[in-house]
Every structure is written in structure tokens, then in C-alpha cells.
C-alpha positions in Angstrom: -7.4 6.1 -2.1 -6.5 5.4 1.4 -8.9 7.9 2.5 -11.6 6.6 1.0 -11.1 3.4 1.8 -11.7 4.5 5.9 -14.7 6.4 4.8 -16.0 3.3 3.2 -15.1 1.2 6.0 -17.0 3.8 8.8 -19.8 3.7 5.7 -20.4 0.1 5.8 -20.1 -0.3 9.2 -22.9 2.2 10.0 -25.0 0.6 7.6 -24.2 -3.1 9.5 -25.2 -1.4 12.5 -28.3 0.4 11.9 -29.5 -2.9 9.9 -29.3 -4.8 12.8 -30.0 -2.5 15.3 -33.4 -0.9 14.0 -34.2 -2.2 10.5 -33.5 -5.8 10.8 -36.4 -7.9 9.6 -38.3 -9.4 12.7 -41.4 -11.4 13.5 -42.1 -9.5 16.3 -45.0 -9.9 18.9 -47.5 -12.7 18.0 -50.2 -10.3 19.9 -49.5 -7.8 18.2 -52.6 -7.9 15.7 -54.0 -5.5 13.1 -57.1 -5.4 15.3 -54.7 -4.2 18.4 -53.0 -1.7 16.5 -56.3 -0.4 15.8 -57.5 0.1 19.0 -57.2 3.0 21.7 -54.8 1.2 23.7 -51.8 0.7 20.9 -48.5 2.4 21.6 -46.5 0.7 19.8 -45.0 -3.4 18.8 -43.1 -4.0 21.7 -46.2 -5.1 23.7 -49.9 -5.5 23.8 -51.3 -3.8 26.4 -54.6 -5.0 27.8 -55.3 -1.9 30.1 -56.6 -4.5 33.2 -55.9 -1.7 35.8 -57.7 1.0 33.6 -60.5 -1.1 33.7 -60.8 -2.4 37.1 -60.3 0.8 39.0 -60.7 4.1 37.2 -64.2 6.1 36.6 -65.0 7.3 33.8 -63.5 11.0 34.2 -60.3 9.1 35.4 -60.1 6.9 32.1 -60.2 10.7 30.4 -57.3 11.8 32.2 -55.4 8.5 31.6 -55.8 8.8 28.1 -55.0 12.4 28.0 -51.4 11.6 29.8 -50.8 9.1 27.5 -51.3 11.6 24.6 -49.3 13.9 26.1 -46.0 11.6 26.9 -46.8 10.4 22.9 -46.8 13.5 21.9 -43.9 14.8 23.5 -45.8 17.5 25.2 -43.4 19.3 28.5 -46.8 20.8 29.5 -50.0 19.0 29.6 -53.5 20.5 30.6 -56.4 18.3 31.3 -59.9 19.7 32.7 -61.2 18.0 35.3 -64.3 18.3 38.1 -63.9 15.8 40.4 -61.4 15.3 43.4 -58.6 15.9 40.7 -55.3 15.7 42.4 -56.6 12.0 43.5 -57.9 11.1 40.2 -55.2 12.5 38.8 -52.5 10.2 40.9 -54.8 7.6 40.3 -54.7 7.6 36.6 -51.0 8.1 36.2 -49.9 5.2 38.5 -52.6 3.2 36.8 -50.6 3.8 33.5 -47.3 2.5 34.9 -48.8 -0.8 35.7 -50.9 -1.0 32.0 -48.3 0.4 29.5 -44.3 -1.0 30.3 -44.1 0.0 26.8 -44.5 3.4 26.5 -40.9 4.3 26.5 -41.4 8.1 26.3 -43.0 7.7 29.8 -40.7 9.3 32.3 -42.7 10.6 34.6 -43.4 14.1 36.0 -41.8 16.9 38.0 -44.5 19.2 38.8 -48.5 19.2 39.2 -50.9 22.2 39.8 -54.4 22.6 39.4 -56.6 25.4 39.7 -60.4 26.4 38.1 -61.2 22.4 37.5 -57.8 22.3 35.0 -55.0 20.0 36.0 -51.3 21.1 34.4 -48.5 19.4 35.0 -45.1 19.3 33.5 -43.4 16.3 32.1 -39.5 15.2 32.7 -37.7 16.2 29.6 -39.4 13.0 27.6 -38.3 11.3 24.1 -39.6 13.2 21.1 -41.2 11.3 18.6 -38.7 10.0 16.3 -36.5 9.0 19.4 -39.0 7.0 20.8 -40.0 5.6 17.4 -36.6 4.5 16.5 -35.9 3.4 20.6 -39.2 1.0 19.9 -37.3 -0.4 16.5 -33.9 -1.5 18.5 -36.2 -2.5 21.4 -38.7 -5.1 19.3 -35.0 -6.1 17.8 -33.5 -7.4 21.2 -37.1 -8.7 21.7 -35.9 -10.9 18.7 -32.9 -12.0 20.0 -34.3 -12.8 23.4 -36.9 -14.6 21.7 -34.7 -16.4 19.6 -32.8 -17.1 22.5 -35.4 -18.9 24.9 -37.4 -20.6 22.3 -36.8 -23.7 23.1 -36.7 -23.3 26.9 -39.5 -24.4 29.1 -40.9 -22.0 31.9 -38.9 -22.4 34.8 -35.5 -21.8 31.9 -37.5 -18.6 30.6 -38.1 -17.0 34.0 -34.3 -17.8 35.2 -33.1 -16.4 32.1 -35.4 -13.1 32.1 -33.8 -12.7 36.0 -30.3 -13.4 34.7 -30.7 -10.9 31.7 -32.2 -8.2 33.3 -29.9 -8.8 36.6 -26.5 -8.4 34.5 -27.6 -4.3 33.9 -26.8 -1.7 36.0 -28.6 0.4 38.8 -28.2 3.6 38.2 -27.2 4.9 41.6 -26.5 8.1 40.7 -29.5 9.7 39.5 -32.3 7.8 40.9 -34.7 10.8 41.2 -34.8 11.6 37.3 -37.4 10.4 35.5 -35.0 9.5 32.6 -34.1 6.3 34.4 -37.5 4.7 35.5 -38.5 3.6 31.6 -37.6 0.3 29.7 -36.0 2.6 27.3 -33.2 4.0 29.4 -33.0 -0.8 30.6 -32.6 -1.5 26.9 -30.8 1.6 25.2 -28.6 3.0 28.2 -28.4 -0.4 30.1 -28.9 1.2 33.2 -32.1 2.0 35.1 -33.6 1.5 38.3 -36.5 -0.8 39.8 -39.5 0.5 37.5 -37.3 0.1 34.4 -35.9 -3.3 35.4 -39.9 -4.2 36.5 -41.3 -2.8 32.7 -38.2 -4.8 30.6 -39.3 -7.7 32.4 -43.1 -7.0 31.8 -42.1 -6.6 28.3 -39.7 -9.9 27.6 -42.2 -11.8 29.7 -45.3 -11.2 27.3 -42.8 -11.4 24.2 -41.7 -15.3 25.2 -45.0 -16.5 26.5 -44.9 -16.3 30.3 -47.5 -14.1 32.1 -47.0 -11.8 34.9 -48.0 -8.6 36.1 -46.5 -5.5 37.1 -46.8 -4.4 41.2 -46.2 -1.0 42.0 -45.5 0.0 45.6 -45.1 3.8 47.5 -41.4 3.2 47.0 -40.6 0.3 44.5 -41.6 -1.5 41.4 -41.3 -5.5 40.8 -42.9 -8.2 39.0 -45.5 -11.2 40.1 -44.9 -14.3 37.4 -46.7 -17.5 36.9 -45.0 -20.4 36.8 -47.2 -24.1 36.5 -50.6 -21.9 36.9 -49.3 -19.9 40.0 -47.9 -17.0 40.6 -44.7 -15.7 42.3 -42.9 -12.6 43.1 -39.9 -11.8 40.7 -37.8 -9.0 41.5 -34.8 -9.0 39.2 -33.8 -5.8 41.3 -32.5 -7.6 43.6 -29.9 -9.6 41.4 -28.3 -6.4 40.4 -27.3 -6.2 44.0 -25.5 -9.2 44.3 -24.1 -8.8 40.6 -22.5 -12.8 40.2 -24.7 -16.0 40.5 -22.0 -17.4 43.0 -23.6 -14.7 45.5 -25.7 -16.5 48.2 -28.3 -13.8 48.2 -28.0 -13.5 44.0 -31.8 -15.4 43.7 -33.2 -14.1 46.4 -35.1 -11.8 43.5 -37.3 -14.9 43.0 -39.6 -14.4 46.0 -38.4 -11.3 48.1 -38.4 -7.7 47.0 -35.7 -5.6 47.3 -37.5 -3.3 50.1 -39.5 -6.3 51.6 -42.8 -5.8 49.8 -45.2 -8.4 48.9 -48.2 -6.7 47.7 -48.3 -2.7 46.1 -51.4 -1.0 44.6 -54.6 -2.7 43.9 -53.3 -5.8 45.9 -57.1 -7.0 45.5 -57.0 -6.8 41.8 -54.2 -9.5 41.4 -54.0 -13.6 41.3 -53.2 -15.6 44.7 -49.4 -14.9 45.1 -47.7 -18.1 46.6 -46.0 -18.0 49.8 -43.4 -20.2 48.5 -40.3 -18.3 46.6 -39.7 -19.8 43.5 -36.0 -20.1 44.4 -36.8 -22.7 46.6 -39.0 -24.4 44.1 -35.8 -24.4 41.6 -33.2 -25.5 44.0 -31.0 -22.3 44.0 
């Protein structure tokens, strides 16, 4: 009896976990419509994905490519092969930075570790990225923190939303230890390992920002990845990076995140594509 008694205990407890983990009931993402999960650019619920840098600065043979890496990392393809006439190792670049800025939510993302091409075919090879179910069920406890967080700031107004977005994503850890690995630059490895680096910490900010209402974009620069936010119809750097640094709010330098970058950036790719950024930090605007 006693015996059974502990494998019913470890049997309900499961079940307690994997309810509220992955098959709690949710409202989800007010964007997310049936219309949006219809289209070409649906990943998945956690957020809705306009493509603005697809369609600002990619041609038409570059939009191909971008889709076809996005199929591939969906997929969960190690080798992908995409033909291709024109200037390919630029288009290429082009297209696959262009997705890190559009698509925070694509979790199975990683990134890759090698690229050839040769006779007007690109093929390069993936990091070891989510399969399928992994990435369907990572989504699922994903858009269930969403929840929380959501739950959390609802009755906060914008300048309580962004400090708690900065305070939440500055309290996980940087992973200092394997910072080339593409395993640690994905909002999955922010939400499920609670430990990334600055593109992970940029994307789960891009992704609690659109879930509670307050826009921003992502900024991608030649070494780093933050976030520019609006706040009263202007917009601000917000580079929770930063925080992680400092670790405790009695730091000094803890909110220096709103308005400086961790390496000193203030613009990245397609600078002319983005809203007015203030020169005014938005730590000084709240007093910290």
C-alpha cells in the first residue's frame, strides 16, 4: 500500500505539473487571429509577427530564401539547401539576420554553424535545433508564462509594464559559459533554461512586450542584440542585458539597461528603417 501510495503521489504531481505548465487553459495573444494563423508568416501563438524587415529590405529572391530558412528551422532540418542566382552569400546573410529581427518567436531558431555554396545552391547546416514536438510543447509552457506575465501587469500602466519586463528578464542568467552555441541565443533556452544571452534576453522581451500591449522593436548589431520601446508615443533603448550585470536593483548601474547598451550601441541594422530613438534614457525620465 505504501508503495502505491508514492506512485500515486509522483502520479498526481506530474499531472499538476504538466497542467499548469503546458495544458493550462489560456487566453493567449489577442493578435493572434484565425486570419494570422492562416497566413505565411504564422509560427506559432506566442506572437504575431508582422515581417516589417522582410518587407522593407529584401528582394524578391531574398524573401525566397527567408522563407526557405524558416522552413527548414520548422522543420527541424540539420541541412538545408536553397538555390539561388544572385550575390547569394549576401542575400543569404541578409535574409537570415532579417529573420532574427521579424520572428522572436521561432524558438527552434538557433542559428547556424556552417554555410557553402556552390553551382547557384546555398547549403548550410543548422545548430542542433528543437525537433518538432520540442518546440511545440516549448511554445505551450511559453504562451503559459505569457499568461502569468499578463496576468501580472494588467493593471499596470506603461512606464510599470516596461520596468517590470526589465526586472523580469534582468533576474535570469547570462550564460557565460557557452556564448558561441546557438542553443543559447533563442527565447526558448530565456524561458525553459532561464539562461541565455543578449538575442535571447532581446527576443523574450520582444515577445512579453507585444503580449502586454507595449510596442518595440528588435535592433540587431555586428556583436549584440537589444530592444527600442515606446513609451508616451516615443521610443527608447531597452537593454535588459545590462541588468543581468548588475544582478540587484540597489546597484547604481542596475537601470542603466533603459537607455545604454551593454556594448555602447545605439543604432544596429537597418537603422533607417526604425522610429526617432530619443536621446533621453528612460531611466532618467523615471527617476532611477
Amino acid at each position: 500500500m505504501k508503495i502505491k501510495r508514492i506512485v500515486l503521489y509522483f502520479i498526481l504531481v506530474f499531472i499538476m505539473f504538466a497542467v499548469n505548465f503546458y495544458f493550462r487553459p489560456i487566453k493567449g495573444n489577442k493578435l493572434i487571429t484565425a486570419n494570422y494563423q492562416d497566413s505565411a508568416a504564422y509560427v506559432n501563438d506566442l506572437y504575431m509577427s508582422d515581417e516589417y524587415f522582410k518587407k522593407k529590405v529584401l528582394s524578391e529572391e531574398e524573401y525566397y530564401i527567408y522563407n526557405k530558412i524558416i522552413e527548414g528551422s520548422m522543420e527541424n532540418k540539420t541541412t538545408v539547401e536553397i538555390k539561388c542566382t544572385n550575390d547569394c552569400e549576401k542575400s543569404f546573410y541578409k535574409a537570415y539576420y532579417t529573420i532574427y529581427l521579424d520572428h522572436p518567436e521561432l524558438i527552434s531558431f538557433f542559428g547556424i554553424n556552417s554555410f557553402t555554396y556552390s553551382n547557384n545552391m546555398i547549403s548550410y547546416h543548422n545548430y542542433q535545433n528543437l525537433s518538432k514536438l520540442k518546440s511545440y510543447f516549448g511554445a505551450m509552457r511559453i504562451a503559459r508564462e505569457m499568461e502569468n506575465i499578463r496576468k501580472d501587469t494588467e493593471n499596470m500602466n506603461e512606464k510599470d509594464k516596461i520596468l517590470y519586463v526589465y526586472d523580469y528578464v534582468a533576474a535570469h542568467n547570462y550564460d557565460r559559459m557557452f556564448t558561441s552555441l546557438g542553443s543559447n541565443q533563442s527565447a526558448y533556452s530565456f524561458f525553459t533554461k532561464k539562461s541565455s544571452v543578449c538575442a535571447g534576453f532581446a527576443k523574450a522581451s520582444q515577445i512579453i512586450f507585444q503580449n502586454i500591449g507595449i510596442n518595440s522593436f528588435l535592433v540587431l548589431s555586428e556583436d549584440h542584440m537589444w530592444n527600442y520601446v515606446e513609451y508616451q508615443g516615443k521610443y527608447y533603448i531597452f537593454d535588459a542585458t545590462v541588468g543581468t550585470s548588475y544582478y540587484e536593483k540597489k546597484n547604481d548601474r542596475y537601470y542603466e539597461g533603459l537607455g545604454r547598451t551593454t556594448t555602447g550601441a545605439t543604432t544596429g541594422m537597418y537603422s533607417e528603417y526604425y522610429p526617432k530613438v530619443e536621446d533621453t534614457t528612460l531611466k532618467e525620465l523615471f527617476g532611477l
